[in-house]
Every structure is written in structure tokens, then in C-alpha cells.
C-alpha positions as CSV (number, residue, x, y, z in Angstrom):
1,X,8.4,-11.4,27.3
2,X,4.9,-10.7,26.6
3,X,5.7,-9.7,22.9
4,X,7.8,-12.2,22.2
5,X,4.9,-14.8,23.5
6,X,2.0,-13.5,21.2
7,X,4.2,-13.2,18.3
8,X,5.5,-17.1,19.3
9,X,1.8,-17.8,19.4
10,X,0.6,-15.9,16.1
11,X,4.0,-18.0,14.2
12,X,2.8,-21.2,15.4
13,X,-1.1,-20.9,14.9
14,X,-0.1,-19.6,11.2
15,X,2.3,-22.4,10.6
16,X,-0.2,-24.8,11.4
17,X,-3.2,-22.9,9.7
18,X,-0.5,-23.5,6.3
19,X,0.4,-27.4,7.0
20,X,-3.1,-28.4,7.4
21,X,-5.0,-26.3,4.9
22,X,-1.4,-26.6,2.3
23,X,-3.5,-27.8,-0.3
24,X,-6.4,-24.3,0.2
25,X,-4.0,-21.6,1.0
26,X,-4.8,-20.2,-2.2
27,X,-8.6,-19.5,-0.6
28,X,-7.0,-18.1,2.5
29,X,-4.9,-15.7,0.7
30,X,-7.2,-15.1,-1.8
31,X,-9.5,-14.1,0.7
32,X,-6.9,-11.8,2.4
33,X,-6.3,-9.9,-0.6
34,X,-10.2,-8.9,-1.2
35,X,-10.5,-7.7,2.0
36,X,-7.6,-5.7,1.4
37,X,-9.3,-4.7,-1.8
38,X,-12.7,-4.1,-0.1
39,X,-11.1,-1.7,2.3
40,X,-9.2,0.0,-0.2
41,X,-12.2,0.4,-2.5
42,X,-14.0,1.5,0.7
43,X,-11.2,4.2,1.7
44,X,-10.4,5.7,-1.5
45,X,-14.3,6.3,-1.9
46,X,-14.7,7.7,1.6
47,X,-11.4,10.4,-0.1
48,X,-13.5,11.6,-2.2
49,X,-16.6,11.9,-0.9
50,X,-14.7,13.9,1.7
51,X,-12.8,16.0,-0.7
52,X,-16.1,17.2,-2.4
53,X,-17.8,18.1,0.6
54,X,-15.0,20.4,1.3
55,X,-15.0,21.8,-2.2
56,X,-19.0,22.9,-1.7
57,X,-18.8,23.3,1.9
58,X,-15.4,24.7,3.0
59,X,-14.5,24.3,6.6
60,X,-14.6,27.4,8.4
61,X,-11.8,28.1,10.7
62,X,-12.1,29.5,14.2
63,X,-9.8,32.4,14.3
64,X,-10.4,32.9,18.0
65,X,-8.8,29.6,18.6
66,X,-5.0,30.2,19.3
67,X,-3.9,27.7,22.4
68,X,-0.5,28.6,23.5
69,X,1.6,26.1,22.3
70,X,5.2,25.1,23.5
71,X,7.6,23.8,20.7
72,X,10.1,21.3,21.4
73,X,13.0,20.1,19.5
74,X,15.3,16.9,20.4
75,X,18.8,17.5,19.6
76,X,21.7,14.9,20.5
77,X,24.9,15.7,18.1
78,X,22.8,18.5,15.7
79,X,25.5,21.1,16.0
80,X,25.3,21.7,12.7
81,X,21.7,21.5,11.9
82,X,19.7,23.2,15.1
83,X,21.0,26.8,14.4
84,X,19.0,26.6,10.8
85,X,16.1,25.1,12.6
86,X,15.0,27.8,15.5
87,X,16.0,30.6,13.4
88,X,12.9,29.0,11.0
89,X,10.7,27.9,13.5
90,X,11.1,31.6,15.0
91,X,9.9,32.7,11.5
92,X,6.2,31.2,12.2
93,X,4.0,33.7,11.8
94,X,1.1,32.3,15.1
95,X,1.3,34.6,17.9
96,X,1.6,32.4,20.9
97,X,4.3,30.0,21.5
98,X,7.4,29.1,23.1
99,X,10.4,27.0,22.5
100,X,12.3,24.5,24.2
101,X,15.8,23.0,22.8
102,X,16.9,20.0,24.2
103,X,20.5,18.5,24.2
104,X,20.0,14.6,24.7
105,X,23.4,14.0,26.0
106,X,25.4,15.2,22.8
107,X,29.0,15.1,22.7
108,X,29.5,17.4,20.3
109,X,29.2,21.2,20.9
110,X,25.4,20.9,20.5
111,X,25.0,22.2,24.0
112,X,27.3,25.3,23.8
113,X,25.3,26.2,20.4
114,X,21.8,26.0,21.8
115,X,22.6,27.7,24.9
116,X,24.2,30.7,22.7
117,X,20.7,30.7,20.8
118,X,18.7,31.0,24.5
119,X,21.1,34.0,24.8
120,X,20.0,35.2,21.1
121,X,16.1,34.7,21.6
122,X,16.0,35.5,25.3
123,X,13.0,34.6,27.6
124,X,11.1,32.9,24.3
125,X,13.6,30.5,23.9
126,X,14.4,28.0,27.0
127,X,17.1,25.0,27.0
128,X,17.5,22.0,28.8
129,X,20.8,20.0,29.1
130,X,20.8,16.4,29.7
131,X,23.3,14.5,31.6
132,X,25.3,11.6,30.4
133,X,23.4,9.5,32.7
134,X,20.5,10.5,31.6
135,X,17.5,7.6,30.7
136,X,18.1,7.4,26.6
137,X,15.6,7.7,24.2
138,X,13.5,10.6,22.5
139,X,10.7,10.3,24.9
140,X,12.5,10.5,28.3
141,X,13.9,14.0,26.2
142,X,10.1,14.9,25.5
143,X,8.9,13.6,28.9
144,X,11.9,15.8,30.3
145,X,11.0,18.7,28.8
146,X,7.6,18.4,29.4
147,X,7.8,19.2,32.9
148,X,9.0,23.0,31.8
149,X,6.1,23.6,28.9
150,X,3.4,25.9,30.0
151,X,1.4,25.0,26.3
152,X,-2.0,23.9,26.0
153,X,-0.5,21.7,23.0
154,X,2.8,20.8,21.9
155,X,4.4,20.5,19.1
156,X,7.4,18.8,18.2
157,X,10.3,18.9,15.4
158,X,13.2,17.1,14.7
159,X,16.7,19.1,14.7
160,X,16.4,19.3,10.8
161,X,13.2,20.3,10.4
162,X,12.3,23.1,7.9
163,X,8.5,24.8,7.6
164,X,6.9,27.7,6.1
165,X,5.9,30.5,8.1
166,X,2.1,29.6,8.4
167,X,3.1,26.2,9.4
168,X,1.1,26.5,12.9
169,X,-1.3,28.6,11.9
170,X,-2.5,26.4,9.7
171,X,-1.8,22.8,11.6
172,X,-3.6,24.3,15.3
173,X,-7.0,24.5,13.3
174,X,-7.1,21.0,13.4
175,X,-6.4,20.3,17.0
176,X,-9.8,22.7,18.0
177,X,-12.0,19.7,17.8
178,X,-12.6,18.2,21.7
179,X,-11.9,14.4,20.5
180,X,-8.9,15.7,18.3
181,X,-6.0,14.8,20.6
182,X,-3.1,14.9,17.8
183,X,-2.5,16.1,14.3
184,X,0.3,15.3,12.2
185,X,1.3,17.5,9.5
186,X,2.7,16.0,5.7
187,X,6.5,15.3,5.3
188,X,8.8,15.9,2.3
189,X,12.0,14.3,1.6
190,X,13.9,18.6,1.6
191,X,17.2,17.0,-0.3
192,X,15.1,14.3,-2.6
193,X,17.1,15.0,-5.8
194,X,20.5,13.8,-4.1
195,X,20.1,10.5,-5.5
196,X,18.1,7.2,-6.1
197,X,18.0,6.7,-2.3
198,X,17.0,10.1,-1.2
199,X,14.0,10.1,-4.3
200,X,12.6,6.7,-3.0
201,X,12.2,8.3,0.3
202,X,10.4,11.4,-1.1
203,X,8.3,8.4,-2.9
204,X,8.0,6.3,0.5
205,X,7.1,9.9,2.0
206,X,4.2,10.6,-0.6
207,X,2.7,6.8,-0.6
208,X,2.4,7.5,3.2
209,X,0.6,11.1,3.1
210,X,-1.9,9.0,0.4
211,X,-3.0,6.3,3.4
212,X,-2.7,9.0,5.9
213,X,-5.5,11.3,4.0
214,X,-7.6,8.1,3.5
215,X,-7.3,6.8,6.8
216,X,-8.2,10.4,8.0
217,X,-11.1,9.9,5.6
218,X,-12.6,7.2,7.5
219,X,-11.3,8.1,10.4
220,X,-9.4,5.5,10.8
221,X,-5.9,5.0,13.1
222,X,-4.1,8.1,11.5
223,X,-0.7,7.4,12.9
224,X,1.6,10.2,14.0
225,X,5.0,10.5,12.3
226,X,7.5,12.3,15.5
227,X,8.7,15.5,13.0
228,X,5.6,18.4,12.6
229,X,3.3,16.6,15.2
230,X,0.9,18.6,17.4
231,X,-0.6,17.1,20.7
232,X,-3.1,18.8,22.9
233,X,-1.7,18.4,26.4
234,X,-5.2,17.3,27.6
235,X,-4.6,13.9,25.3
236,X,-1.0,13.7,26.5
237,X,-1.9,13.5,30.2
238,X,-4.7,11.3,29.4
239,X,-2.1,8.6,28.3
240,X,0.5,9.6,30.5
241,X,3.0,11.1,28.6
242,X,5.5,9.6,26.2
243,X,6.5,5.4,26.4
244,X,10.2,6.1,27.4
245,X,10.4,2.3,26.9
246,X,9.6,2.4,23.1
247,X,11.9,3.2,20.3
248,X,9.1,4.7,18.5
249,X,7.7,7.2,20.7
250,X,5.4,8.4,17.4
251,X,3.7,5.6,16.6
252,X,3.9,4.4,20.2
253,X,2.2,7.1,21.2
254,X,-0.5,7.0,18.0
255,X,-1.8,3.4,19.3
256,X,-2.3,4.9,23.5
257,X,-4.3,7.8,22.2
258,X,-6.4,5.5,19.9
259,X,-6.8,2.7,22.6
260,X,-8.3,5.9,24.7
261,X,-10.5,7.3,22.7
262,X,-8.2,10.0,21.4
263,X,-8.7,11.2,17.3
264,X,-5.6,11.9,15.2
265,X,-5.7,14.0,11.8
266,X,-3.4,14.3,9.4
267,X,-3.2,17.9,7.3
268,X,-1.7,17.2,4.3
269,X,-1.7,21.0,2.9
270,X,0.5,22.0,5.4
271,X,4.2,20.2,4.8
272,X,7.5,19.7,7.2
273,X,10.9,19.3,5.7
274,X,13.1,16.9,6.6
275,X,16.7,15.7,5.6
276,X,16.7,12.2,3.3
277,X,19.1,9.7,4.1
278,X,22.0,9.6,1.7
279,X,23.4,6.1,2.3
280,X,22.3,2.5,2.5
281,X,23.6,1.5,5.6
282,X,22.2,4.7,7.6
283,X,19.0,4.0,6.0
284,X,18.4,0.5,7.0
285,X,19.5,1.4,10.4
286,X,16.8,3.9,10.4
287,X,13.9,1.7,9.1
288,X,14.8,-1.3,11.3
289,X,14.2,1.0,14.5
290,X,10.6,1.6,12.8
291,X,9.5,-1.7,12.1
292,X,10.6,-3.2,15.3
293,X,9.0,-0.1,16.7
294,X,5.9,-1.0,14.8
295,X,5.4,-4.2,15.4
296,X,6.4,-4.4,19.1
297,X,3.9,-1.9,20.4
298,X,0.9,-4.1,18.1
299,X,2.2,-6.9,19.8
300,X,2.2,-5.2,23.4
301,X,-1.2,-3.2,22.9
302,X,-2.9,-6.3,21.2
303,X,-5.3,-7.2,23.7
304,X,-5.7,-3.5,24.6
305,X,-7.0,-2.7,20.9
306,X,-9.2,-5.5,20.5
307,X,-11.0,-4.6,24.1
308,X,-10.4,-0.8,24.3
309,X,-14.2,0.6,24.9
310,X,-12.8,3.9,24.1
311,X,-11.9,3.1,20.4
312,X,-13.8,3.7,18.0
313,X,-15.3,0.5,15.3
314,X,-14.0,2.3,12.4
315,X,-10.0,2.4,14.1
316,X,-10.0,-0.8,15.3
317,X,-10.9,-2.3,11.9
318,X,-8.3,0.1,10.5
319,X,-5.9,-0.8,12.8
320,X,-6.4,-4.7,11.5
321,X,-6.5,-4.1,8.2
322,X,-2.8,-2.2,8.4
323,X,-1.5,-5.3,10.5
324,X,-2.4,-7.8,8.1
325,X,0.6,-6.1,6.0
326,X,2.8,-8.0,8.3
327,X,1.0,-11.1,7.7
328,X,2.5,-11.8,3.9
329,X,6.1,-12.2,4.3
330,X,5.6,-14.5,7.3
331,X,3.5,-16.2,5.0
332,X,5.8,-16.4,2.3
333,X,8.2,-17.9,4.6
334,X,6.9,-20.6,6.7
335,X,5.3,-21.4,3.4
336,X,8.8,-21.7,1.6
337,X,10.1,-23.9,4.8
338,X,7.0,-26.2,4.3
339,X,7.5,-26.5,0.7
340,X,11.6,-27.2,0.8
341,X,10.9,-29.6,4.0
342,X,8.5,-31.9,1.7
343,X,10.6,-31.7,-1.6
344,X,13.6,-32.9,0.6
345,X,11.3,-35.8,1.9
346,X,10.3,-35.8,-1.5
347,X,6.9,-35.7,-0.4
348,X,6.2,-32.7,-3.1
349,X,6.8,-32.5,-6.4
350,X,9.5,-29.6,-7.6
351,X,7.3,-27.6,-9.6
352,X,4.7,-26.7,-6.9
353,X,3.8,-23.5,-7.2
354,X,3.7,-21.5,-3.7
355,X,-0.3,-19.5,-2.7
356,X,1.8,-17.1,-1.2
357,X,4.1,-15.7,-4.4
358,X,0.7,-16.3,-6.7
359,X,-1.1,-13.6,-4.3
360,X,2.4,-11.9,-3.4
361,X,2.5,-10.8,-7.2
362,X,-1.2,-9.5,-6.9
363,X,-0.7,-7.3,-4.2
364,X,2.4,-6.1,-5.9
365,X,0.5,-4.6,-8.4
366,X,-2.2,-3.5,-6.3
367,X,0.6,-1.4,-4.5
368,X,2.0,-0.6,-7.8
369,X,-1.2,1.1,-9.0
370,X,-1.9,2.5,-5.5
371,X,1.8,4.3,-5.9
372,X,1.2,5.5,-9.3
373,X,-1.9,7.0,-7.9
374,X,-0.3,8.6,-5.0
375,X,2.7,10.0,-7.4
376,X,0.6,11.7,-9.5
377,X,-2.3,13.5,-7.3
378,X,0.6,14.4,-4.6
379,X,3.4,15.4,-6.2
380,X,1.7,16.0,-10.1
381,X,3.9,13.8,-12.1
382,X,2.8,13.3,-15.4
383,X,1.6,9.6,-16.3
384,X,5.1,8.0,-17.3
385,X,7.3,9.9,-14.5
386,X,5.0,8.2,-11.8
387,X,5.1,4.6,-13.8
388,X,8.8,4.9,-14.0
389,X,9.0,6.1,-9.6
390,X,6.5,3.5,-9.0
391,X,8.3,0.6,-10.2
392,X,11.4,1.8,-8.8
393,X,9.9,2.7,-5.3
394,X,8.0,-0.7,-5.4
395,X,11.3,-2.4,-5.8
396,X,13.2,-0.3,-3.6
397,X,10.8,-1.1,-0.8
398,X,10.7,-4.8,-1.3
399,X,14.7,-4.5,-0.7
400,X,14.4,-2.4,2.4
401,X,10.8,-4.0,3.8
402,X,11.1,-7.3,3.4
403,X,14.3,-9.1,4.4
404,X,13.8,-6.4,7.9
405,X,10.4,-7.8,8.8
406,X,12.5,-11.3,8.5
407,X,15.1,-10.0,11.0
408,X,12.6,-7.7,13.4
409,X,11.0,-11.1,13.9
410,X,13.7,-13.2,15.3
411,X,15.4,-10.8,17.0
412,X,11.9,-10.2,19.0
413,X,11.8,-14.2,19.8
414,X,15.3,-15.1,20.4
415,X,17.2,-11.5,21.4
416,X,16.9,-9.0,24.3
417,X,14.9,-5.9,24.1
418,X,17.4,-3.2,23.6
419,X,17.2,0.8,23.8
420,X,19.2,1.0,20.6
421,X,17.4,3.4,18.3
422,X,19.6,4.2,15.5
423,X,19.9,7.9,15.7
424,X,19.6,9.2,11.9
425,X,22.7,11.6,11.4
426,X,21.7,15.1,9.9
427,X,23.1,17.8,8.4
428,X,24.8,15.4,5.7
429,X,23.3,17.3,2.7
430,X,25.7,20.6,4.4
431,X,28.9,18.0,4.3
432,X,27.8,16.8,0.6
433,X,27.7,20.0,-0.2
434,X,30.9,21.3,1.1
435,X,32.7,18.4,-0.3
436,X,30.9,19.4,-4.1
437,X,32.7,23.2,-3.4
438,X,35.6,22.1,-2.5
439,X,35.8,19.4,-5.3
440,X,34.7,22.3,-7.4
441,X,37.7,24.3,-6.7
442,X,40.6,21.7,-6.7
443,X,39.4,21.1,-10.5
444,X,39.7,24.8,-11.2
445,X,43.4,24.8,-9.7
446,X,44.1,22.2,-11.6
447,X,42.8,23.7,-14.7
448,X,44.6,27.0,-13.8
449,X,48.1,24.8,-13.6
450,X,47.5,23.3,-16.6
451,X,47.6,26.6,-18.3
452,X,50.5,28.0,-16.2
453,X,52.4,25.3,-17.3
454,X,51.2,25.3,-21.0
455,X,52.4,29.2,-20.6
């Protein structure tokens, strides 16, 4: 109820703000879009400042630093995916760590396979089955499993996750820090060349590791992204464990440890793998449990960010600056109802150009440029590759981004709060490959019959 009454609030002061100022939105916007400017400006200098103090000055790593760590990984229906994933995570090279699988009330044979691999790994490897009954939701899994880790941090993987064998070594570094409560380490789309979908999402991917590294630059609200994350367990019983009423327990959990005081880093050097979604159905599914997720837990911890004496100046401002991306296509509609309302009362002329698609098409291009940028330093395209991905990512996230915000919006004022998270089927890129083979060898036969019967 509370969210739904600030957000009622915010629509109603901003509708207002429109109707009686119609005729100066331009100056609103326009001064919406320098800010936006400003802190980009600000940021991307802060990058490099940063990046050539730790080209003279490298950072020196404590090797003596090596918490135990426990590793957990969710699995509900990831029969065919979580095998893969503990033989890899096994693979890392750090010395000290355990791992617990989880089933989340699967009802495939998830539970029979990880309780073979406990057999496989022995006293390194624990499991925990969840009943039916069992509260939903990845964090009640985490918070569950919690109660059986003995690490000083934890880190957590999805089912599909894939890393390199230095993977911890590398990301624990970070964590050493005593107002570091978090790190989150880069993600990459592992099955990016499937098809358009699955190379937007690589794009989407690399556009966020470019405002995660600047964020971390100012040290701003680096947000935490649920697949290669690594929490001190200090942090995580500062803030009392994981929201099991969220359906974002990442970025949930990103905003508590903020509002307390808590740093986050992001390592972009070291990279987890994760399965792309193949299909546009799946994938909206996906991103509508993230942008509810995103906005409801602004709209619950609102008051808490803008009073927290904990947070820091720098991540409050941060954390303003990335809400005002959900200010624009609210804009763009109450603005459109205005407009249509006056032209049927013909109080309007036709042609009236709208303040919000005059400054809509200016941050377009800012973004544009921004993803070009972000193409080229993080995964080296050459000049016309990251043109060409940059329009098409631009476009595909307009499609994806937009018309959800739209929806996330009234179903937060007029529908129920529902658990409903949208689980992202895995192991898809194994089926799509199966099906290839198997396509594969009914063209041979048919081939081969072709020249039996020519014969």
C-alpha cells in the first residue's frame, strides 16, 4: 500500500507540474537532461582519473587475506544445468570454501541429481531440499541456506553460471576493505551469438558493466546483479539477511546495504557466464520481474534514502540521478494524455509539438553515444560494428523498456502484490543444440536415401 501511495503521489504532482507549466516543459526537461549530462560528464571523468591512478600506482593485493567463503547456488527445475555448474565452481583455484546446492521445490529430478553430486564431492559439498510448502522466492532459498554456511562471505551463482578458475581469487580482493560489504563481479551473455535476442543482451550486459565501473568510480550506488555476487556476512547481518518479500533479492538487497552505510564494488576484470534468453516471450517475462523489482524497492526505501545517515552524499545523489530514468516515459505519457485531451476540446492546435519527444530524441542519442562507447572499450569492436550494435541495442531496449515501465506502473496502483517472479528457464542453449544434431542427421539420412534410391 505504501508503494502504491508514493507512486500515486509522484503521478499526480507530475501531472500537475505538466498542466500548469504545459507551455515551459521544455525548460523542465531541458534542465533534466543537463543534469543528466553534468553527471555523466562528471562520472566518465572520475573513470579515468581512476583508471590512471591504477596504471601508475597498481593496487597491491593482500595475499594473507583468504575469508572462508561458502558458495551457494539456487536451483528449482536445473536438472540439466547444475551438474556443469559445481563441477566448474569446484574447478576454482582459492583454497577455502564450501558449497551449498539448494533445490527450491523443483519438480523435476533436480533434487535426485544434486544429492548424487553431495555423494560425488563428499563433506565439501552440502545440499538442502526444500519442501513444496516452502515460502517462494530466491531469498527465503538464500536465507534458508544461510542458516548452514560457516563463511565469513558468501558468494552466490545462479544454476547456469560458468567462471574461470581464478574467479574467487580475484573477486575476494575486493571484499578486504572494512566498508566493502558486497562486490559484484562482470556478466557475459555465454550463448550471445544464438541470435539477435541473445546479442542485445550481451549489448544490455556490456552497457551495464560501463555504468557499474563509473558508478564504482565515484563511488556511487554500485548495484549488485544476483549471479557472481560476494557479500561479507558482517554486511549481511547488518541488514538482516535477504527481503524474502522482494522479487529482486539483488538489487533489493544493493539499496539496504547502501541505506546502511555499506560500499558495493563492481570488478569488471573478473567475468561470470550466464545463459541468454533465446525467446521473446521468456525475455520479457524476465525483465518485467526486474523493473517492478526496481522500482518497488525505490518506492518502499524512498524516505529511507533520502534520510539514511549512514549513506554516503555521493550514493544518494547517484541513487537520484539513476531514478530520474524512470521519470521520461511517465513524462511522455501524461504529456501525450494532456495533449490528445486538449485537441479533442480543440483547445490545442494538431501540430503541437510534445517537450517530452524533443528531449526524448536527445537522450536517445546521448545513450546512443554512451553505447557506442561502451561497445568498443568493453568488448573491442571496431568503430562500425559498435555503430551498427548500438542502434540495434538502442532500439531493442526501447521495445523491451518502455511499454514495461507503462505496465509495472499500473499494475503497482491498481493490482495486488504478487510473489510471481518469472523463473528464467536454463539450459535451453543444450536443447538448441540437441535439436541442431539431430536436424543435422535426419538431412544426412535423407541425403543417403536419395542416393540409395538413385542406385
Amino acid at each position: 500500500m505504501k508503494e502504491r501511495i508514493l507512486l500515486f503521489i509522484i503521478i499526480v504532482g507530475l501531472t500537475t507540474f505538466i498542466y500548469v507549466f504545459q507551455n515551459y516543459t521544455e525548460w523542465g526537461l531541458g534542465i533534466l537532461v543537463c543534469l543528466m549530462g553534468a553527471y555523466f560528464v562528471f562520472a566518465s571523468v572520475a573513470t579515468k582519473v581512476k583508471s590512471r591512478k591504477a596504471l601508475k600506482h597498481p593496487k597491491e593485493k593482500d595475499e594473507s587475506y583468504k575469508p572462508f567463503v561458502t558458495v551457494m547456488i539456487p536451483a528449482h527445475n536445473e536438472e540439466s544445468v547444475i551438474t556443469n555448474t559445481v563441477a566448474l565452481v569446484f574447478e576454482m583455484d582459492y583454497p577455502n570454501f564450501e558449497v551449498i546446492v539448494i533445490d527450491d521445490r523443483s519438480t523435476d529430478n533436480t533434487a535426485s541429481v544434486i544429492k548424487s553430486l553431495e555423494e560425488q564431492y563428499g563433506g565439501r559439498l552440502k545440499t538442502l531440499i526444500r519442501p513444496q510448502n516452502a515460502f517462494p522466492g530466491k531469498s527465503a532459498v538464500l536465507n534458508d541456506a544461510l542458516k548452514l554456511a560457516r563463511g565469513e562471505a558468501i558468494l552466490v551463482f545462479d544454476a547456469d553460471a560458468q567462471m574461470d578458475k581464478n574467479f574467487l581469487t580475484n573477486l575476494v580482493y575486493e571484499l578486504q576493505p572494512k566498508d566493502v560489504g558486497a562486490v559484484q563481479a562482470r556478466k557475459v551473455i555465454k550463448n550471445k551469438d544464438v541470435n539477435l535476442l541473445t546479442r542485445c543482451q550481451n549489448n544490455e550486459m556490456t552497457i551495464d558493466t560501463s555504468c557499474q565501473v563509473t558508478r564504482d568510480a565515484v563511488k556511487g550506488a554500485v548495484e549488485l546483479r544476483g549471479n557472481g555476487e560476494l557479500i561479507k556476512r558482517e554486511a549481511l547481518e547488518d541488514i538482516g539477511g535477504w527481503n524474502n518479500y522482494t522479487i529482486t533479492d539483488d538489487l533489493d538487497m544493493s539499496t539496504r546495504l547502501h541505506i546502511k552505510g555499506w560500499d558495493v564494488r563492481f570488478c569488471k576484470d573478473t567475468i561470470v557466464y550466464e545463459e541468454g534468453i533465446m525467446y521473446l516471450m521468456p525475455l520479457y517475462r524476465q525483465r518485467r520481474r526486474w523493473l517492478e523489482g526496481t522500482i518497488r524497492r525505490y518506492l518502499e526505501y524512498f524516505w529511507d534514502i533520502m534520510t539514511s545517515k549512514k549513506m554516503s552524499l555521493r550514493v544518494r545523489l547517484d541513487t537520484i540521478a539513476y531514478i530520474s530514468e524512470f521519470i521520461m516515459p511517465a513524462w511522455f505519457i501524461i504529456e501525450l494524455f494532456i495533449l490528445i485531451s486538449k485537441i479533442i476540446i480543440k483547445d490545442a492546435p494538431v501540430n503541437t509539438l510534445m517537450s517530452s519527444v524533443i528531449m526524448g530524441c536527445l537522450i536517445g542519442v546521448g545513450f546512443m553515444l554512451s553505447c557506442l562507447y561502451a561497445l568498443r572499450k568493453y568488448d573491442n569492436m571496431n568503430r562500425m560494428e559498435a555503430f551498427i550494435k548500438a542502434v540495434t541495442t538502442a532500439m531493442y531496449l526501447f521495445i523491451i523498456w518502455f511499454p514495461l515501465v507503462m505496465f509495472i506502473g499500473t499494475k503497482i496502483l491498481f493490482m495486488k502484490k504478487d510473489m510471481k517472479w518469472g523463473k528464467t528457464a536454463h539450459g535451453l542453449v543444450q536443447h538448441e543444440h540437441a535439436i541442431q544434431k539431430a536436424k543435422e542427421k535426419i538431412r544426412l539420412a535423407k541425403e543417403e536415401l536419395k542416393k540409395l534410391l538413385k542406385m
